[in-house]
DOZA-460430 format. One record per residue (C-alpha): residue number from 1; residue in one letter; x negated, y, z. Coordinates in steps of 0.05 Angstrom, whole numbers, always signed. Layout:
# residues N
<NUM; A; <X; Y; Z>>
...
This chain:
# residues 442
<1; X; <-3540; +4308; +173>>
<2; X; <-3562; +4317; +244>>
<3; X; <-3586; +4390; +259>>
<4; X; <-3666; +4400; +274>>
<5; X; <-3658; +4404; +346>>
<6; X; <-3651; +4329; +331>>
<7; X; <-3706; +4323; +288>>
<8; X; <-3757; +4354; +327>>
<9; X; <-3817; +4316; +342>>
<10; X; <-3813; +4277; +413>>
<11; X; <-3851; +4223; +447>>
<12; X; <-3823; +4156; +425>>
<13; X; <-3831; +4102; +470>>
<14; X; <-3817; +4050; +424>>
<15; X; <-3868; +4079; +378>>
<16; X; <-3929; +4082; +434>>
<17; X; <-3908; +4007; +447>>
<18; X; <-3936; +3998; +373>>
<19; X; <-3990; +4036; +371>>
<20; X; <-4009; +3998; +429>>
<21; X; <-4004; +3932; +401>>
<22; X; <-4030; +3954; +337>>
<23; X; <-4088; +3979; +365>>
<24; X; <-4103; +3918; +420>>
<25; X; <-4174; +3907; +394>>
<26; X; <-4191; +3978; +406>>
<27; X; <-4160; +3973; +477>>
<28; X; <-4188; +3910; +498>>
<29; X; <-4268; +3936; +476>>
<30; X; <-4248; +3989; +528>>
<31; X; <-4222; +3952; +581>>
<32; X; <-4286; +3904; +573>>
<33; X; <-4339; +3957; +572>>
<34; X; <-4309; +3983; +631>>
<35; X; <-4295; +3929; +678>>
<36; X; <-4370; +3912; +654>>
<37; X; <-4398; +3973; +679>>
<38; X; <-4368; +3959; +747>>
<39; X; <-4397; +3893; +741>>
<40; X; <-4461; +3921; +735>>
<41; X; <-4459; +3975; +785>>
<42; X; <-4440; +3927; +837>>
<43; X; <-4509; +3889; +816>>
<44; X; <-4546; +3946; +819>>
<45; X; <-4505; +3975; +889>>
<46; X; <-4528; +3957; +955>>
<47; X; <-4498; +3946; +1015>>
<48; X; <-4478; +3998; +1059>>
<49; X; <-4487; +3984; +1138>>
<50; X; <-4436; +4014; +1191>>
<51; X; <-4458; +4029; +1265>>
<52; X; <-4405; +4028; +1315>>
<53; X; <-4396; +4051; +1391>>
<54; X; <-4343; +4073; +1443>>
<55; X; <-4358; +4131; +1485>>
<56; X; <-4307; +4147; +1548>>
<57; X; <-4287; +4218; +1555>>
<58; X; <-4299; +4233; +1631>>
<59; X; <-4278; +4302; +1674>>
<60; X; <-4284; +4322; +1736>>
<61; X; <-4223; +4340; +1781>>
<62; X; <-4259; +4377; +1840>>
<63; X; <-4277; +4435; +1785>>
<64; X; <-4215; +4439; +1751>>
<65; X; <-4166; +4488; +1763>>
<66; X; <-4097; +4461; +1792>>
<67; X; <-4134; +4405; +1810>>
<68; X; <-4111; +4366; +1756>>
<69; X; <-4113; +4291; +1756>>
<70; X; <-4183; +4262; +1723>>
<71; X; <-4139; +4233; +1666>>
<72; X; <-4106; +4288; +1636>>
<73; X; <-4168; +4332; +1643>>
<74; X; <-4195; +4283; +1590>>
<75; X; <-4142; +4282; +1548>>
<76; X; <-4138; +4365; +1546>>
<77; X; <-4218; +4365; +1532>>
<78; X; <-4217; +4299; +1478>>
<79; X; <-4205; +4339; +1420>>
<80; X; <-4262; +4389; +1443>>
<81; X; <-4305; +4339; +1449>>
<82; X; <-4295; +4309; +1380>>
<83; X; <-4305; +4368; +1343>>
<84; X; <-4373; +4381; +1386>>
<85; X; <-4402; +4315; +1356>>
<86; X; <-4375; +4332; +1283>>
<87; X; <-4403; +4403; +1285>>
<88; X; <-4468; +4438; +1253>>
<89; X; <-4505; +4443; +1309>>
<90; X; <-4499; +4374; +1330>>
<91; X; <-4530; +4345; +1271>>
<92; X; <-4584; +4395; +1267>>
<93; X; <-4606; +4372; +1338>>
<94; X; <-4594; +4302; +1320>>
<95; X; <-4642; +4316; +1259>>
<96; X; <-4593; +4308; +1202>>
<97; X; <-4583; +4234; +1202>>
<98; X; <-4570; +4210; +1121>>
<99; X; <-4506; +4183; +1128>>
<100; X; <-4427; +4198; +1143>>
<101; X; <-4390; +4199; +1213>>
<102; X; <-4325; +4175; +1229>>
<103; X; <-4280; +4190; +1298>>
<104; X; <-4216; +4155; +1321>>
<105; X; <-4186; +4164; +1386>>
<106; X; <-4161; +4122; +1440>>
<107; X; <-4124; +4128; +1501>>
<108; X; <-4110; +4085; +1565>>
<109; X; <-4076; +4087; +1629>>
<110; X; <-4148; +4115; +1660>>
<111; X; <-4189; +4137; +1606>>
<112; X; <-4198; +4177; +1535>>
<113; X; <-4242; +4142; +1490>>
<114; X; <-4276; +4164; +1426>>
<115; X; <-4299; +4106; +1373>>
<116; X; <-4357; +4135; +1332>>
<117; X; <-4384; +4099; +1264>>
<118; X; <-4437; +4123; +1228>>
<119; X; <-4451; +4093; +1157>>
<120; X; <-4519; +4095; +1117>>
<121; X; <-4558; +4057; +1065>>
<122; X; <-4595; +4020; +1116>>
<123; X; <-4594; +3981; +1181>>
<124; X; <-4641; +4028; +1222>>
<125; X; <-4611; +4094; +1195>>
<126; X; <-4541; +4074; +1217>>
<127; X; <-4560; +4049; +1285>>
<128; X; <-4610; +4108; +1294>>
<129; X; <-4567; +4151; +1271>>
<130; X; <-4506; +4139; +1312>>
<131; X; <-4553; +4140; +1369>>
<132; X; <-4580; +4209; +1352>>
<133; X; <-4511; +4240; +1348>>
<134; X; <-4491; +4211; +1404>>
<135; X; <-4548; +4239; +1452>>
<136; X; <-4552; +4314; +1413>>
<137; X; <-4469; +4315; +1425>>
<138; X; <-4475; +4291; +1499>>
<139; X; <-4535; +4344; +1511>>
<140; X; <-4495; +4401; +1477>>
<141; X; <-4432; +4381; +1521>>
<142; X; <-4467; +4376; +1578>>
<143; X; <-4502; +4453; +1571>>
<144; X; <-4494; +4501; +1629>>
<145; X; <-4493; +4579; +1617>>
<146; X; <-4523; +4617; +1668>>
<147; X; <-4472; +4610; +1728>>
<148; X; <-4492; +4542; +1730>>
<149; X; <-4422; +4522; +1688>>
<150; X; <-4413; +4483; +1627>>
<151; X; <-4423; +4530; +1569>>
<152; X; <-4360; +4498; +1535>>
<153; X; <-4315; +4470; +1584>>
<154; X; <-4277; +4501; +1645>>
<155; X; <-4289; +4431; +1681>>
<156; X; <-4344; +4391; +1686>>
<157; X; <-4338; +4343; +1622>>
<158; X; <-4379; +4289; +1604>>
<159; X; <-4390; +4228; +1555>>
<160; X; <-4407; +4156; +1567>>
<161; X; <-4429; +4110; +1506>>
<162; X; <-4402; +4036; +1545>>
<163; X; <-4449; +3992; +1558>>
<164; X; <-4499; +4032; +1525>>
<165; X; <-4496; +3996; +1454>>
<166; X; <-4487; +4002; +1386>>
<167; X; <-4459; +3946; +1351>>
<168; X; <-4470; +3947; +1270>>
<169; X; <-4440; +3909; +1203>>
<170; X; <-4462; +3900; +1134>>
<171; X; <-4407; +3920; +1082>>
<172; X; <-4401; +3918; +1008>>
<173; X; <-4361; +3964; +956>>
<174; X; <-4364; +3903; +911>>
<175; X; <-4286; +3884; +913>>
<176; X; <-4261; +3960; +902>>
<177; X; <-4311; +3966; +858>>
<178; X; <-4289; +3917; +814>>
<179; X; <-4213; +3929; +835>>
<180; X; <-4220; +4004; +808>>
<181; X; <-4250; +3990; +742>>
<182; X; <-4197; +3931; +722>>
<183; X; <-4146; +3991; +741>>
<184; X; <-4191; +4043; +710>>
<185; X; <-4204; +4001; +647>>
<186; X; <-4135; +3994; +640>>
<187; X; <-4115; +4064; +641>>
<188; X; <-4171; +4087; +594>>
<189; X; <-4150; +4036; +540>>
<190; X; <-4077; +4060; +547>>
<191; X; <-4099; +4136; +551>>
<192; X; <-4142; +4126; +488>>
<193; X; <-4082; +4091; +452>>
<194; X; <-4034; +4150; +469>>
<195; X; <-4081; +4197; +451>>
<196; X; <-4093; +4163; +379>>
<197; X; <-4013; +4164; +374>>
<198; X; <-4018; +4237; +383>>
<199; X; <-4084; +4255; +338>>
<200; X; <-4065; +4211; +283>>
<201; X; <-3997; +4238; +283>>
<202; X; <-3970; +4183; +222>>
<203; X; <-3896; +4159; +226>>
<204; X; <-3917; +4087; +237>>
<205; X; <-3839; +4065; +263>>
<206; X; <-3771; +4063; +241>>
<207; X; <-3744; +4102; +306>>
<208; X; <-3796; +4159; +287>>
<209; X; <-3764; +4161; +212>>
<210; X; <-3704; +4162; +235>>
<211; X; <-3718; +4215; +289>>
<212; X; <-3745; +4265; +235>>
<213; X; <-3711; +4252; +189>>
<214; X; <-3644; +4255; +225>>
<215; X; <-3606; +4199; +183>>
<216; X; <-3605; +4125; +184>>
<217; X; <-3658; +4071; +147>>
<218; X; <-3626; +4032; +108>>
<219; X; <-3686; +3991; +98>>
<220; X; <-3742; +3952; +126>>
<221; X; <-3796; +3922; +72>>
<222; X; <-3842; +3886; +120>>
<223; X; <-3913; +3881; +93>>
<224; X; <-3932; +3819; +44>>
<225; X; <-3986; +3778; +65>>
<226; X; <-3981; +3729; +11>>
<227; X; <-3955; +3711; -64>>
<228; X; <-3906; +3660; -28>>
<229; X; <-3872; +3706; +13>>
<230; X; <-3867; +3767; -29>>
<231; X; <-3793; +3750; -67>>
<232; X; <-3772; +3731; +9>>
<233; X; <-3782; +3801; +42>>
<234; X; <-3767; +3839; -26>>
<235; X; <-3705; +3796; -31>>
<236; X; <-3675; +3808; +34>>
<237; X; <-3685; +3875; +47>>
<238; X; <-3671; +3911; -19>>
<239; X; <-3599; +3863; -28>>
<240; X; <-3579; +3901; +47>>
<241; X; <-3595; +3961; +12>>
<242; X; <-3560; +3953; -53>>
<243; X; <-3511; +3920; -22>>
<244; X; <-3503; +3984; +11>>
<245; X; <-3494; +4028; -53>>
<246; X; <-3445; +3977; -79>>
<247; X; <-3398; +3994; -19>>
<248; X; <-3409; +4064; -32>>
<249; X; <-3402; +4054; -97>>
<250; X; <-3333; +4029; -87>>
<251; X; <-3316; +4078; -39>>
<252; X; <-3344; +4150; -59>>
<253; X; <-3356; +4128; -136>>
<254; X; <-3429; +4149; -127>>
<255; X; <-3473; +4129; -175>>
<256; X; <-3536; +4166; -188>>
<257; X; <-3591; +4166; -139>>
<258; X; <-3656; +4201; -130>>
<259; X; <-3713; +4157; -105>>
<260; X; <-3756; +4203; -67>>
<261; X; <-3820; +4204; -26>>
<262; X; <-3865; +4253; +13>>
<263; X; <-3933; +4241; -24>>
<264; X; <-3964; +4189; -71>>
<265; X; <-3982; +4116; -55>>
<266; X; <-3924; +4094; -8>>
<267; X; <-3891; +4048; -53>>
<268; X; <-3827; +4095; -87>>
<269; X; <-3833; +4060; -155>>
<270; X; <-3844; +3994; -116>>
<271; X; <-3774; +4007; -86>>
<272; X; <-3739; +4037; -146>>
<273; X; <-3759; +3965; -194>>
<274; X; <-3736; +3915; -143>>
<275; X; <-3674; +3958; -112>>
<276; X; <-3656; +3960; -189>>
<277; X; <-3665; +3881; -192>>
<278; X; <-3626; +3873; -133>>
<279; X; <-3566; +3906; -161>>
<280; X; <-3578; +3873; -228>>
<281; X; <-3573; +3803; -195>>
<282; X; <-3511; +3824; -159>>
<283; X; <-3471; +3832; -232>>
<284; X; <-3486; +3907; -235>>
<285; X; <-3511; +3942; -293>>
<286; X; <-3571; +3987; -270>>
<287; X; <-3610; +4041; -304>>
<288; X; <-3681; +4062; -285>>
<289; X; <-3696; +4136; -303>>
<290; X; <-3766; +4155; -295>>
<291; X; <-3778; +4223; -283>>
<292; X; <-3846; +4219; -245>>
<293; X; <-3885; +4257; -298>>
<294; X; <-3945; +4267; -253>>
<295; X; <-3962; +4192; -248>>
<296; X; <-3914; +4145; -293>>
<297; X; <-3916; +4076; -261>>
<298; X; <-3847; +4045; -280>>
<299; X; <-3868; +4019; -353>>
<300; X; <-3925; +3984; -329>>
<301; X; <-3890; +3948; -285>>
<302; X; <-3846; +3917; -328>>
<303; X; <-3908; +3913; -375>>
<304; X; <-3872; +3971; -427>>
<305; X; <-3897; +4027; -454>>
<306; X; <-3881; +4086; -431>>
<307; X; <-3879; +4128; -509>>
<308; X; <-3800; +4139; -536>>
<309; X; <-3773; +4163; -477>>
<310; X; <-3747; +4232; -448>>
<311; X; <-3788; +4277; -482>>
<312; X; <-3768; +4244; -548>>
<313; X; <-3704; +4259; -539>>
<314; X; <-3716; +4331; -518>>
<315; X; <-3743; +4338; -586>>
<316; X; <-3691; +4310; -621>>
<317; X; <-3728; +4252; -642>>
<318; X; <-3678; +4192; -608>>
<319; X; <-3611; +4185; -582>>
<320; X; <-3601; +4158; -519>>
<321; X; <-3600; +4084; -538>>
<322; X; <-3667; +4090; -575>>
<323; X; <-3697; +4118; -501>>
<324; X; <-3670; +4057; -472>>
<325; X; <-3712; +4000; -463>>
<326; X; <-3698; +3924; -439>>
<327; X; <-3736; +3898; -379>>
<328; X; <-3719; +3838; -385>>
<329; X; <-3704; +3830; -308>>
<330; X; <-3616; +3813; -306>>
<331; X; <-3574; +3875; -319>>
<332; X; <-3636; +3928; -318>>
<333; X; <-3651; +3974; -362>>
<334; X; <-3707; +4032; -369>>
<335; X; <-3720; +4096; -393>>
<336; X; <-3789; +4125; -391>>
<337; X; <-3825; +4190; -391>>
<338; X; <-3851; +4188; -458>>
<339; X; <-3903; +4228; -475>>
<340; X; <-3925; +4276; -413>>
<341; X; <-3924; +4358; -423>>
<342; X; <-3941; +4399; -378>>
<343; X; <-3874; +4440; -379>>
<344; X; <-3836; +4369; -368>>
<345; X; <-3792; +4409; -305>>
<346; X; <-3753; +4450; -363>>
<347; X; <-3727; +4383; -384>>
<348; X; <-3691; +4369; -312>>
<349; X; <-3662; +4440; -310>>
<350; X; <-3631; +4434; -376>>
<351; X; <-3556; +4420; -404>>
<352; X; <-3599; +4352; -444>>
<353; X; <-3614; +4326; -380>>
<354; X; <-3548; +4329; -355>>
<355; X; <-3521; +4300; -424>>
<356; X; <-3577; +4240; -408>>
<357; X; <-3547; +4232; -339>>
<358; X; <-3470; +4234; -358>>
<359; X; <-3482; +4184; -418>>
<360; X; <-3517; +4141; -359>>
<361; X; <-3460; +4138; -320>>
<362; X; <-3413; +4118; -370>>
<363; X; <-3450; +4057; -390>>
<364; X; <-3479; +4043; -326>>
<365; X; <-3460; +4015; -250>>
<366; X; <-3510; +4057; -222>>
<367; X; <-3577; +4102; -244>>
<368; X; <-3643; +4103; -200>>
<369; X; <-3685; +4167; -211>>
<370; X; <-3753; +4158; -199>>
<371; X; <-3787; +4232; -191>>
<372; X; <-3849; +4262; -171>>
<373; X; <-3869; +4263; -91>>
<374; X; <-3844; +4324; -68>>
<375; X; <-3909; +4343; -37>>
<376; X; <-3938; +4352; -115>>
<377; X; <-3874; +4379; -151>>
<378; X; <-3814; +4411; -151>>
<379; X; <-3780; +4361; -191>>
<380; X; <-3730; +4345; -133>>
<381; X; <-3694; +4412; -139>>
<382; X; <-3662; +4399; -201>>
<383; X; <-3654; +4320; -195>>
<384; X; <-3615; +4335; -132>>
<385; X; <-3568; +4374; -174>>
<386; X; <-3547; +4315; -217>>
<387; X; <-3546; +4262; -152>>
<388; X; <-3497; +4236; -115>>
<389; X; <-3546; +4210; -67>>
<390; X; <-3625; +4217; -47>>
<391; X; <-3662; +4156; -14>>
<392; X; <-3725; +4179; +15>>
<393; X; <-3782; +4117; +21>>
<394; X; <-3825; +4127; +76>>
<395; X; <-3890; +4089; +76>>
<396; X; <-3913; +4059; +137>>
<397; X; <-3975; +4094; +174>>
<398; X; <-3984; +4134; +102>>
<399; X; <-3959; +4203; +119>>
<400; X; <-3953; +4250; +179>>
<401; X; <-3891; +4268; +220>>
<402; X; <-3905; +4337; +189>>
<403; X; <-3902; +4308; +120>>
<404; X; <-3837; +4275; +125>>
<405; X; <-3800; +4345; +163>>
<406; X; <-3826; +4383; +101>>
<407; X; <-3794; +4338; +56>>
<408; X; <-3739; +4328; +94>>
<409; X; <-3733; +4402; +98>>
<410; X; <-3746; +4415; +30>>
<411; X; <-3685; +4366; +7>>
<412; X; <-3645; +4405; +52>>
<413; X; <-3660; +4467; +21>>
<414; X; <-3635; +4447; -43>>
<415; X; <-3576; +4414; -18>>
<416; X; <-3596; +4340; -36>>
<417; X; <-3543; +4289; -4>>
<418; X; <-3599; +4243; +35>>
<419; X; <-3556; +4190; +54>>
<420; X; <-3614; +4154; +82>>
<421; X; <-3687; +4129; +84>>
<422; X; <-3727; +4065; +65>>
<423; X; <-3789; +4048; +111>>
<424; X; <-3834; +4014; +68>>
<425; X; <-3887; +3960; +100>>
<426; X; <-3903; +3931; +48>>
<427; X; <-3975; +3963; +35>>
<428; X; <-4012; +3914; -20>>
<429; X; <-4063; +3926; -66>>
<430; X; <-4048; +3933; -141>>
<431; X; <-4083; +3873; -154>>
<432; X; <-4031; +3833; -116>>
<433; X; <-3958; +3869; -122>>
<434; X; <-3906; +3820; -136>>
<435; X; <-3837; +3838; -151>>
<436; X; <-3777; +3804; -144>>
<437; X; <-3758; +3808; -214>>
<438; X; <-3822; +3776; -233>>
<439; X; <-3799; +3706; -187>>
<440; X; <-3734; +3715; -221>>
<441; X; <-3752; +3715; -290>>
<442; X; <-3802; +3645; -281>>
């Protein structure tokens, strides 16, 4: 068995890639409301208008020091300029125009030119207000301090809005809009499906079994939809997994294996009746011991009763042929609880109980043990003891990734051989279980 590093609980791809089909209704409500939304805000938007101009950066060479050339005066003041028309005090003097500014620069062989746009709500505020900012920048450029110089400038700098016009556009956010909630509707869907993977936490694949559990699955029982196809998925994937004891069987002389699961409710008896079948319809003589005091299913089943069984012959009552009962499915056999006690866990720890066992596997190819979840007993301590092997059935989307380490842990503890797991799909309600031995007894 792999160690727990192995086992530790990691991100499976291959399980998110379920979870997201599985949960596809979910995620397409999402992506709908939200591209829906943007549909609606784009309605409900309005268009934005954009004023544009081009100003020329102009200097004077007669007060510049080093009389340097009228071009590269502008281009050593540009900068200056733009951050004059950005500032504070520019758009206080402009009187706070509602809307954003925008600067890109330019250069040519004679000139430095600044393009301004100014975007607002409305036609007149983007015009008006590119024209504002324009005049309060030129004005605070253009300031003298009391020498007569410009206030900012150690030449005389100045700007020029071409032509004297501002040129405007109407735009719409309606594209991006859109654009950003198909992406955004996207992502939420797939957020909210990771984030149920994580919250719900249940072992809903095989990779995620066999990651905690740290051994193979030996079995897939995919989930029956109908009467029809029942003895088809039974069929197939409990023969792979007797054929799999048969070879071990052959190999290891194991015999006697303990049918386990974490909790209640994910089909362990299901899997104990028609892996028994299975074995019985390939020519090998299988006994069914159930030792699931806490809820006896097995009998009723094979439509039995459950009295004369183990606790009979704990008190002497029966030998082991008079426990043994005919299921009337090929080469099975059963032996029930009998009457439940509340001290029925003596009985496993006992020298009987190893006397029922040995007798078993004398007359017998191979013996199931049905016991109690190990979530509500302790049963599995002492049923390990007489095992060669312990399959653990896993139901699908029934337990938690905590669930199965604990029992995985738990049959570690005692030293059970878990030679492997069965993931069990097969999730039908108790009105409508069909069996495999059922089809093969019409």
């Amino acid at each position: 068995m792999e160690n727990s590093e192995k086992k530790e609980q990691r991100v499976n791809l291959g399980e998110i890639w379920y979870a997201i089909k599985k949960n596809w209704l979910i995620e397409i409500i999402i992506f709908v409301v939200i591209l829906a939304a943007g549909f609606v805000y784009t309605r409900i938007n309005k268009d934005y208008y954009v004023a544009s101009g081009t100003i020329v950066v102009k200097a004077s060479v007669e007060s510049s020091p080093n009389n340097i050339n009228n071009t590269n005066l502008s281009k050593q003041n540009v900068a200056t300029v733009a951050q004059i028309l950005q500032n504070s005090a520019t758009m206080e003097k402009a009187g706070k125009p509602s809307g954003k500014l925008a600067l890109t620069y330019s250069e040519t062989n004679s000139a430095q030119t600044i393009t301004m746009k100014f975007t607002s709500p409305t036609k007149d505020g983007a015009v008006e207000g590119l024209k504002a900012i324009y005049n309060a920048g030129r004005e605070i450029i253009e300031e003298k301090d009391e020498n007569g110089d410009q206030k900012y400038f150690s030449a005389d700098v100045g700007i020029v809005l071409i032509g004297d016009q501002v040129n405007w556009t109407s735009q719409s956010n309606d594209m991006k809009i859109l654009l950003l909630a198909f992406i955004g509707g996207i992502a939420a869907a797939l957020v909210v499906t990771v984030l149920l993977y994580f919250i719900n936490d249940k072992v809903s694949s095989v990779e995620r079994v066999e990651t905690l559990s740290g051994v193979k699955n030996l079995a897939v029982i995919e989930k029956v939809k109908n009467a029809d196809s029942a003895e088809d998925y039974l069929k197939l994937d409990l023969k792979k997994l007797s054929d799999t004891l048969i070879y071990m069987e052959a190999g290891e002389n194991k015999k006697v294996y303990q049918i386990q699961s974490a909790i209640s409710g994910e089909g362990k008896s299901t899997v104990v009746v028609n892996l028994a079948v299975a074995l019985g319809t390939s020519q090998r003589k299988a006994l069914i011991i159930d030792c699931d005091f806490s809820k006896p299913n097995i009998h009723r089943m094979f439509k039995l009763s459950k009295q004369t069984g183990i606790t009979d012959y704990f008190k002497g009552e029966v030998d082991f042929d008079g426990m043994v009962k005919a299921t009337g499915a090929e080469n099975v056999d059963l032996i029930t609880c009998g009457e439940v006690v509340g001290n029925h866990t003596i009985f496993f720890a006992s020298k009987k109980f190893e006397e029922i066992i040995n007798t078993a596997k004398e007359k017998y190819d191979f013996v199931l043990l049905d016991g109690a979840p190990i979530k509500a007993m302790s049963d599995y301590i002492n049923l390990s003891k007489v095992s060669d092997g312990t399959i653990l059935v896993v139901g699908n989307d029934k337990i938690t990734s905590r669930d199965l380490d604990y029992s995985v842990r738990e049959l570690e503890g005692c030293n059970a051989n878990l030679v492997g797991t069965v993931f069990n799909f097969s999730q039908v309600s108790s009105k409508k279980r069909y069996y495999y031995y059922k089809y093969k007894n019409q």
